[in-house]
LOFINU-86609 format. One record per atom (N, C-alpha, C): residue number from 1; residue in one letter; atom name; x negated, y negated, z negated. Coordinates in Angstrom, 3 decimals. Last residue first. Layout:
BEGIN
<nr->NUM	rest->a	atom->CA	px->X	py->Y	pz->Z>;
...
This chain:
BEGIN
<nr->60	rest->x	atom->N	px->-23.989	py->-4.741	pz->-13.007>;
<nr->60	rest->x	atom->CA	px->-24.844	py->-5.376	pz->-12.492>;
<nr->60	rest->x	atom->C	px->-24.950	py->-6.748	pz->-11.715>;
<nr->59	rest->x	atom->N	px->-21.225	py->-3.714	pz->-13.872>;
<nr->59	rest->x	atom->CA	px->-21.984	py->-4.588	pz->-15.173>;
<nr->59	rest->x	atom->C	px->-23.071	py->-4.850	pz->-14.567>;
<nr->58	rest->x	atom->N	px->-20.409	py->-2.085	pz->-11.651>;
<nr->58	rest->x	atom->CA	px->-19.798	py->-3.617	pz->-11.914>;
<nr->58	rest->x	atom->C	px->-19.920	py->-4.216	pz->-13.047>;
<nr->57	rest->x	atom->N	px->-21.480	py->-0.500	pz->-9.056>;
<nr->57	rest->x	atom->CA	px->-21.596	py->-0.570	pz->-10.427>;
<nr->57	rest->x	atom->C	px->-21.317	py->-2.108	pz->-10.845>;
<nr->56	rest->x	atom->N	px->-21.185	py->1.801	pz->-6.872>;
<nr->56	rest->x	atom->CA	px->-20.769	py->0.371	pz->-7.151>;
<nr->56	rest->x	atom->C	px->-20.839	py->0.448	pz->-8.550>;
<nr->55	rest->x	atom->N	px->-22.187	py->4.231	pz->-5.733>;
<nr->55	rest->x	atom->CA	px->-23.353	py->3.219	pz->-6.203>;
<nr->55	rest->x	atom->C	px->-22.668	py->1.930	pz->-6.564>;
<nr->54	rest->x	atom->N	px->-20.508	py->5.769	pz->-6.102>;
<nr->54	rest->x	atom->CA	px->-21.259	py->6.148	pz->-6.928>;
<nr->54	rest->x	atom->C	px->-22.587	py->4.996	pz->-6.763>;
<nr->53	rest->x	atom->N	px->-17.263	py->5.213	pz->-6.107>;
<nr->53	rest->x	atom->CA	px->-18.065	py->4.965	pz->-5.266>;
<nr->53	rest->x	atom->C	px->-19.143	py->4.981	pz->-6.293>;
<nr->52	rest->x	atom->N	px->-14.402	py->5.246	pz->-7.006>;
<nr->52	rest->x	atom->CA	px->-15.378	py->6.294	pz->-6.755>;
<nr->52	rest->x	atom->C	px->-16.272	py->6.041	pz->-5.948>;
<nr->51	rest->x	atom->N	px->-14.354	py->2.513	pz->-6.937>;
<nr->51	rest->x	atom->CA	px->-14.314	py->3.590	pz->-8.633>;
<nr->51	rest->x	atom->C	px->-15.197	py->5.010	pz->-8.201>;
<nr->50	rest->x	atom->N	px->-13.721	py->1.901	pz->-4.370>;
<nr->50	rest->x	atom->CA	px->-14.814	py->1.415	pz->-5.116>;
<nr->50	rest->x	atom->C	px->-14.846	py->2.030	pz->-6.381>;
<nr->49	rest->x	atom->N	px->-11.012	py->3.495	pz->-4.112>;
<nr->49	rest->x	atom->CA	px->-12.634	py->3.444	pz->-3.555>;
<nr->49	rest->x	atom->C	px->-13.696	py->2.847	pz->-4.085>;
<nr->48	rest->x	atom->N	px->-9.800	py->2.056	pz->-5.654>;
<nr->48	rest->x	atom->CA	px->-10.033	py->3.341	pz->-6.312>;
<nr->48	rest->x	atom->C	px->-10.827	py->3.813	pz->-5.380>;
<nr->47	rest->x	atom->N	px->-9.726	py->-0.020	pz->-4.702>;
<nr->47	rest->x	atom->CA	px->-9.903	py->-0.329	pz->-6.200>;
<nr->47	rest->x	atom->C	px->-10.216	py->0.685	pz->-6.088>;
<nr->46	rest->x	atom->N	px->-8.417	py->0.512	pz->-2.203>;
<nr->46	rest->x	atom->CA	px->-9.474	py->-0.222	pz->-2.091>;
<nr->46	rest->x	atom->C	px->-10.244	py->-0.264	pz->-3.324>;
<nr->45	rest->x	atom->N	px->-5.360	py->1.222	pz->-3.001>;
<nr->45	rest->x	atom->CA	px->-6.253	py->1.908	pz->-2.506>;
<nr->45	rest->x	atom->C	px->-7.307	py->1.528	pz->-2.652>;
<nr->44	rest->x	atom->N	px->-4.739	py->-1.335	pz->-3.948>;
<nr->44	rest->x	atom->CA	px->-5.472	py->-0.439	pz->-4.907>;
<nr->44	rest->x	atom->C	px->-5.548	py->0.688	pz->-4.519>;
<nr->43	rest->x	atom->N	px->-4.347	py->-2.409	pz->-1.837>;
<nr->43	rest->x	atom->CA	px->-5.419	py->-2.908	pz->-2.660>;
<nr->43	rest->x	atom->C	px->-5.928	py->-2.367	pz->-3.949>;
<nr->42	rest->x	atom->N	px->-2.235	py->-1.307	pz->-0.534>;
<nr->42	rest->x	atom->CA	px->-3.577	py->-1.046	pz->0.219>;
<nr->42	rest->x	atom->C	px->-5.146	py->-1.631	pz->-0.908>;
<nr->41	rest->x	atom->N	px->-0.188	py->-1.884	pz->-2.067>;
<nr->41	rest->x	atom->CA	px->-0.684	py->-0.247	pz->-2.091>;
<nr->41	rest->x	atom->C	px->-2.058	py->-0.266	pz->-1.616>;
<nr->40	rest->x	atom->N	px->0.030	py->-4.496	pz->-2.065>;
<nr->40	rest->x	atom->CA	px->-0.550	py->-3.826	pz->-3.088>;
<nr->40	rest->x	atom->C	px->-1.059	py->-2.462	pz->-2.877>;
<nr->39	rest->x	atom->N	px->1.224	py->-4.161	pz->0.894>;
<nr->39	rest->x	atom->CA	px->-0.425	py->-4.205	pz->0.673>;
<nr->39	rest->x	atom->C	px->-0.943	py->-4.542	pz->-1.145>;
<nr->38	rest->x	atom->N	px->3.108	py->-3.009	pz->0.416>;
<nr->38	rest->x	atom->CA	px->2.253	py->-2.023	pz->1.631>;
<nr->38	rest->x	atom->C	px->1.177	py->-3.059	pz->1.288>;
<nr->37	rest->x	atom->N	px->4.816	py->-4.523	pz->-1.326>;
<nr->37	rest->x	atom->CA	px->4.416	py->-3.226	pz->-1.374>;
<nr->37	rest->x	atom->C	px->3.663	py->-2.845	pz->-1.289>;
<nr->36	rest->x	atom->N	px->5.061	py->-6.657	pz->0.460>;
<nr->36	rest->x	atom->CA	px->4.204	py->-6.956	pz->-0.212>;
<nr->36	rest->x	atom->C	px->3.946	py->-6.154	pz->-0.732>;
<nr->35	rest->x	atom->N	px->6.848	py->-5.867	pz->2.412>;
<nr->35	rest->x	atom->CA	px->5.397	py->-5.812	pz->3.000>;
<nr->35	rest->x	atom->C	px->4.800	py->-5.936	pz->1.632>;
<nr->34	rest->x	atom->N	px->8.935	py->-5.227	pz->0.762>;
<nr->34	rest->x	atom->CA	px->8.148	py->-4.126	pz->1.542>;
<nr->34	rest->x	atom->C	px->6.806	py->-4.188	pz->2.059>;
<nr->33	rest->x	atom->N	px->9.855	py->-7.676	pz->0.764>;
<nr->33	rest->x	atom->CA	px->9.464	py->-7.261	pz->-0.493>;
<nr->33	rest->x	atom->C	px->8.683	py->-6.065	pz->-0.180>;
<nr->32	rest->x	atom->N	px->10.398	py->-8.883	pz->3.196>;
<nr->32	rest->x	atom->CA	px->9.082	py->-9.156	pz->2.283>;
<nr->32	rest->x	atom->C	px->8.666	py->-8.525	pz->1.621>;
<nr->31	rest->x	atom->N	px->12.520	py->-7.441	pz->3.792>;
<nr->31	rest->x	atom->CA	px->11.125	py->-7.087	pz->4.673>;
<nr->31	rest->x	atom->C	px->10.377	py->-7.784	pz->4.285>;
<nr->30	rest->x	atom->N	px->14.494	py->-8.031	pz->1.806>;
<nr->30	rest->x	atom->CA	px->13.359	py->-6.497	pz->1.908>;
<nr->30	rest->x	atom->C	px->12.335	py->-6.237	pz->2.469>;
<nr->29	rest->x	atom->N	px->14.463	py->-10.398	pz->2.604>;
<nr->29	rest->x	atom->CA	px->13.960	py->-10.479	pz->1.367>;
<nr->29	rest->x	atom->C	px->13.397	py->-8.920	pz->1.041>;
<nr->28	rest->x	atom->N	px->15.832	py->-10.374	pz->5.446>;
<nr->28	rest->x	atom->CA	px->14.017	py->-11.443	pz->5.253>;
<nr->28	rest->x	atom->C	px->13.587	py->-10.333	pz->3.824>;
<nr->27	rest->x	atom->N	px->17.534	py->-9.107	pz->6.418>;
<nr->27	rest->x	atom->CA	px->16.643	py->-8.710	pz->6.420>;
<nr->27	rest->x	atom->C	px->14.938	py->-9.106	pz->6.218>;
<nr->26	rest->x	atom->N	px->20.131	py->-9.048	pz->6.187>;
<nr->26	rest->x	atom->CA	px->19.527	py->-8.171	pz->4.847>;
<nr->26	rest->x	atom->C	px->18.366	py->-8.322	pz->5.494>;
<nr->25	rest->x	atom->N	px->21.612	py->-10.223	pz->8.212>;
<nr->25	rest->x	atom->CA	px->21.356	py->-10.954	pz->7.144>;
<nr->25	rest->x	atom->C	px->20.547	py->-10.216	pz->5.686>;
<nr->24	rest->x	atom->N	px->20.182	py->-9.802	pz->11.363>;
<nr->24	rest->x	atom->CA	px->21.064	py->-8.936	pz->9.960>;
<nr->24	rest->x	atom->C	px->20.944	py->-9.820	pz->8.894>;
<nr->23	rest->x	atom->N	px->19.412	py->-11.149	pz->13.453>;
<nr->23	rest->x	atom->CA	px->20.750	py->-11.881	pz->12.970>;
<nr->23	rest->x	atom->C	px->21.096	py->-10.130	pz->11.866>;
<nr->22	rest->x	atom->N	px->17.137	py->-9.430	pz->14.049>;
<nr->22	rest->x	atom->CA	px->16.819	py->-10.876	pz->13.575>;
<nr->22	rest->x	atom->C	px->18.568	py->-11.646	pz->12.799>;
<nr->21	rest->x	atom->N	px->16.919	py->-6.249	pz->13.121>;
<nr->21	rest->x	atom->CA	px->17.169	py->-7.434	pz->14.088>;
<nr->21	rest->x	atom->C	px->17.299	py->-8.492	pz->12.976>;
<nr->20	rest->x	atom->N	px->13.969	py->-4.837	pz->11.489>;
<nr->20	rest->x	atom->CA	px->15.490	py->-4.982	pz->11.479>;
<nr->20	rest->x	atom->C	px->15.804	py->-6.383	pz->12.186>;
<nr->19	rest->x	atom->N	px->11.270	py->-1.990	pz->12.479>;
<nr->19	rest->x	atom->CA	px->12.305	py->-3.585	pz->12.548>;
<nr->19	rest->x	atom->C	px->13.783	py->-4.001	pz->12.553>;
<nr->18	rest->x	atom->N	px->11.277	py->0.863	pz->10.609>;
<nr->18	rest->x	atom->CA	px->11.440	py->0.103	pz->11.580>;
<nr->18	rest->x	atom->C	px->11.878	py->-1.446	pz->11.244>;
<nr->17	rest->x	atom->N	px->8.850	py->0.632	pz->7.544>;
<nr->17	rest->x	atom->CA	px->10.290	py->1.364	pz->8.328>;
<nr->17	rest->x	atom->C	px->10.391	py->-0.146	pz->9.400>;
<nr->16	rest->x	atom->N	px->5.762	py->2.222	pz->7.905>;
<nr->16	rest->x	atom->CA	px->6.449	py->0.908	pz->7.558>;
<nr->16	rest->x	atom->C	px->7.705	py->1.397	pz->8.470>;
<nr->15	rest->x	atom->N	px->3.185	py->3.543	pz->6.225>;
<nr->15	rest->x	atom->CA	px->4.402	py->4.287	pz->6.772>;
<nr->15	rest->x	atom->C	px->5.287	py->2.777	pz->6.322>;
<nr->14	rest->x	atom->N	px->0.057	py->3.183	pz->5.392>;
<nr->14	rest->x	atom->CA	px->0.569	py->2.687	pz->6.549>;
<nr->14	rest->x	atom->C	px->2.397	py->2.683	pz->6.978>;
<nr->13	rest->x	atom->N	px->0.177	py->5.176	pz->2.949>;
<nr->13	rest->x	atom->CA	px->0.027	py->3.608	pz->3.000>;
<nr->13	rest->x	atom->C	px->0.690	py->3.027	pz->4.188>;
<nr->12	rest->x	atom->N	px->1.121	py->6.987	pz->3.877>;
<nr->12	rest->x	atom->CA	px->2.059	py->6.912	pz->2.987>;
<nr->12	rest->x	atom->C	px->1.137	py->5.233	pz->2.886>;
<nr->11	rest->x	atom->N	px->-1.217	py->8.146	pz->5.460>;
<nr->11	rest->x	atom->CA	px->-0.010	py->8.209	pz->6.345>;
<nr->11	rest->x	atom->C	px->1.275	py->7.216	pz->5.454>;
<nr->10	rest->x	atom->N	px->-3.594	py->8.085	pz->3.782>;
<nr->10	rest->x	atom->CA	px->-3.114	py->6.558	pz->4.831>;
<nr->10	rest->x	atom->C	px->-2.007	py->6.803	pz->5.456>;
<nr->9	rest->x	atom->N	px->-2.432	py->8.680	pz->0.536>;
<nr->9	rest->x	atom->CA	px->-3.194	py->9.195	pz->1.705>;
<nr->9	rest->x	atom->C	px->-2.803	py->8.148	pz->2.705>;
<nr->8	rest->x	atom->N	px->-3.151	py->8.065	pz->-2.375>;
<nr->8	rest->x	atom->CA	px->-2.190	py->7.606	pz->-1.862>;
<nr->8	rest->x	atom->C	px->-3.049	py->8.520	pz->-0.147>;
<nr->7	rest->x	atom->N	px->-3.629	py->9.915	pz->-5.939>;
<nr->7	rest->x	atom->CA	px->-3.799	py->8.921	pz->-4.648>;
<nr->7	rest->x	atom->C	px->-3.124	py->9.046	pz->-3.323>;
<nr->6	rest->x	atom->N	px->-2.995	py->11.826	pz->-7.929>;
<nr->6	rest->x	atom->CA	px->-2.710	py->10.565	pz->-8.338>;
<nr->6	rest->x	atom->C	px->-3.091	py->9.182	pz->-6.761>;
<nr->5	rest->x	atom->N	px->-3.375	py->13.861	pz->-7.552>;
<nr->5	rest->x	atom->CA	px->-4.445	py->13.924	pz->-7.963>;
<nr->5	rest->x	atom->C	px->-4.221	py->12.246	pz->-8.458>;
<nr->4	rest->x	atom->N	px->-1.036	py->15.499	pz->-6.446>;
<nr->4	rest->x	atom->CA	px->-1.294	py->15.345	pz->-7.687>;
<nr->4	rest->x	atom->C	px->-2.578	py->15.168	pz->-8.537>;
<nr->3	rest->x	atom->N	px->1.213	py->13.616	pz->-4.806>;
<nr->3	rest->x	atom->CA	px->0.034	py->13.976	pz->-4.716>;
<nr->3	rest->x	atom->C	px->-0.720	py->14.199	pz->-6.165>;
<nr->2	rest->x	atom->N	px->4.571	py->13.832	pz->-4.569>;
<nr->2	rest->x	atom->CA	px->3.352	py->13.309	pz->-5.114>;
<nr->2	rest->x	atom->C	px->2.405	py->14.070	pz->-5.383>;
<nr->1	rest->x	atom->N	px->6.850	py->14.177	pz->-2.225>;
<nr->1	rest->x	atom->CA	px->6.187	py->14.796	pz->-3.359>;
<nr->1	rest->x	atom->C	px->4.906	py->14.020	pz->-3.658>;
């Protein structure tokens, strides 16, 4: 369910599915595409900390 304030909580950032053995052949291009997921997610986590952050001001 989605959070309805629109943000991500660290259990749903961090939540990485197990390791897939080395001879599956499914397993380079999801387990890239997943990581690269998990850290867009983490970078706009990071964006929307700094938004709410009442002394970052970014026309100074």
């Amino acid at each position: 369910m989605l959070d309805p304030e629109g943000r991500f909580s660290e259990e749903t950032i961090e939540a990485v599915p197990p390791p897939m053995h080395a001879d599956d052949p499914r397993g380079s291009a999801p387990n890239l595409a997943i990581r690269r997921r998990i850290e867009r997610m983490r970078e706009l986590k990071s964006l929307r900390e700094l938004l709410d952050d009442p002394d970052f001001d970014d026309l100074t």
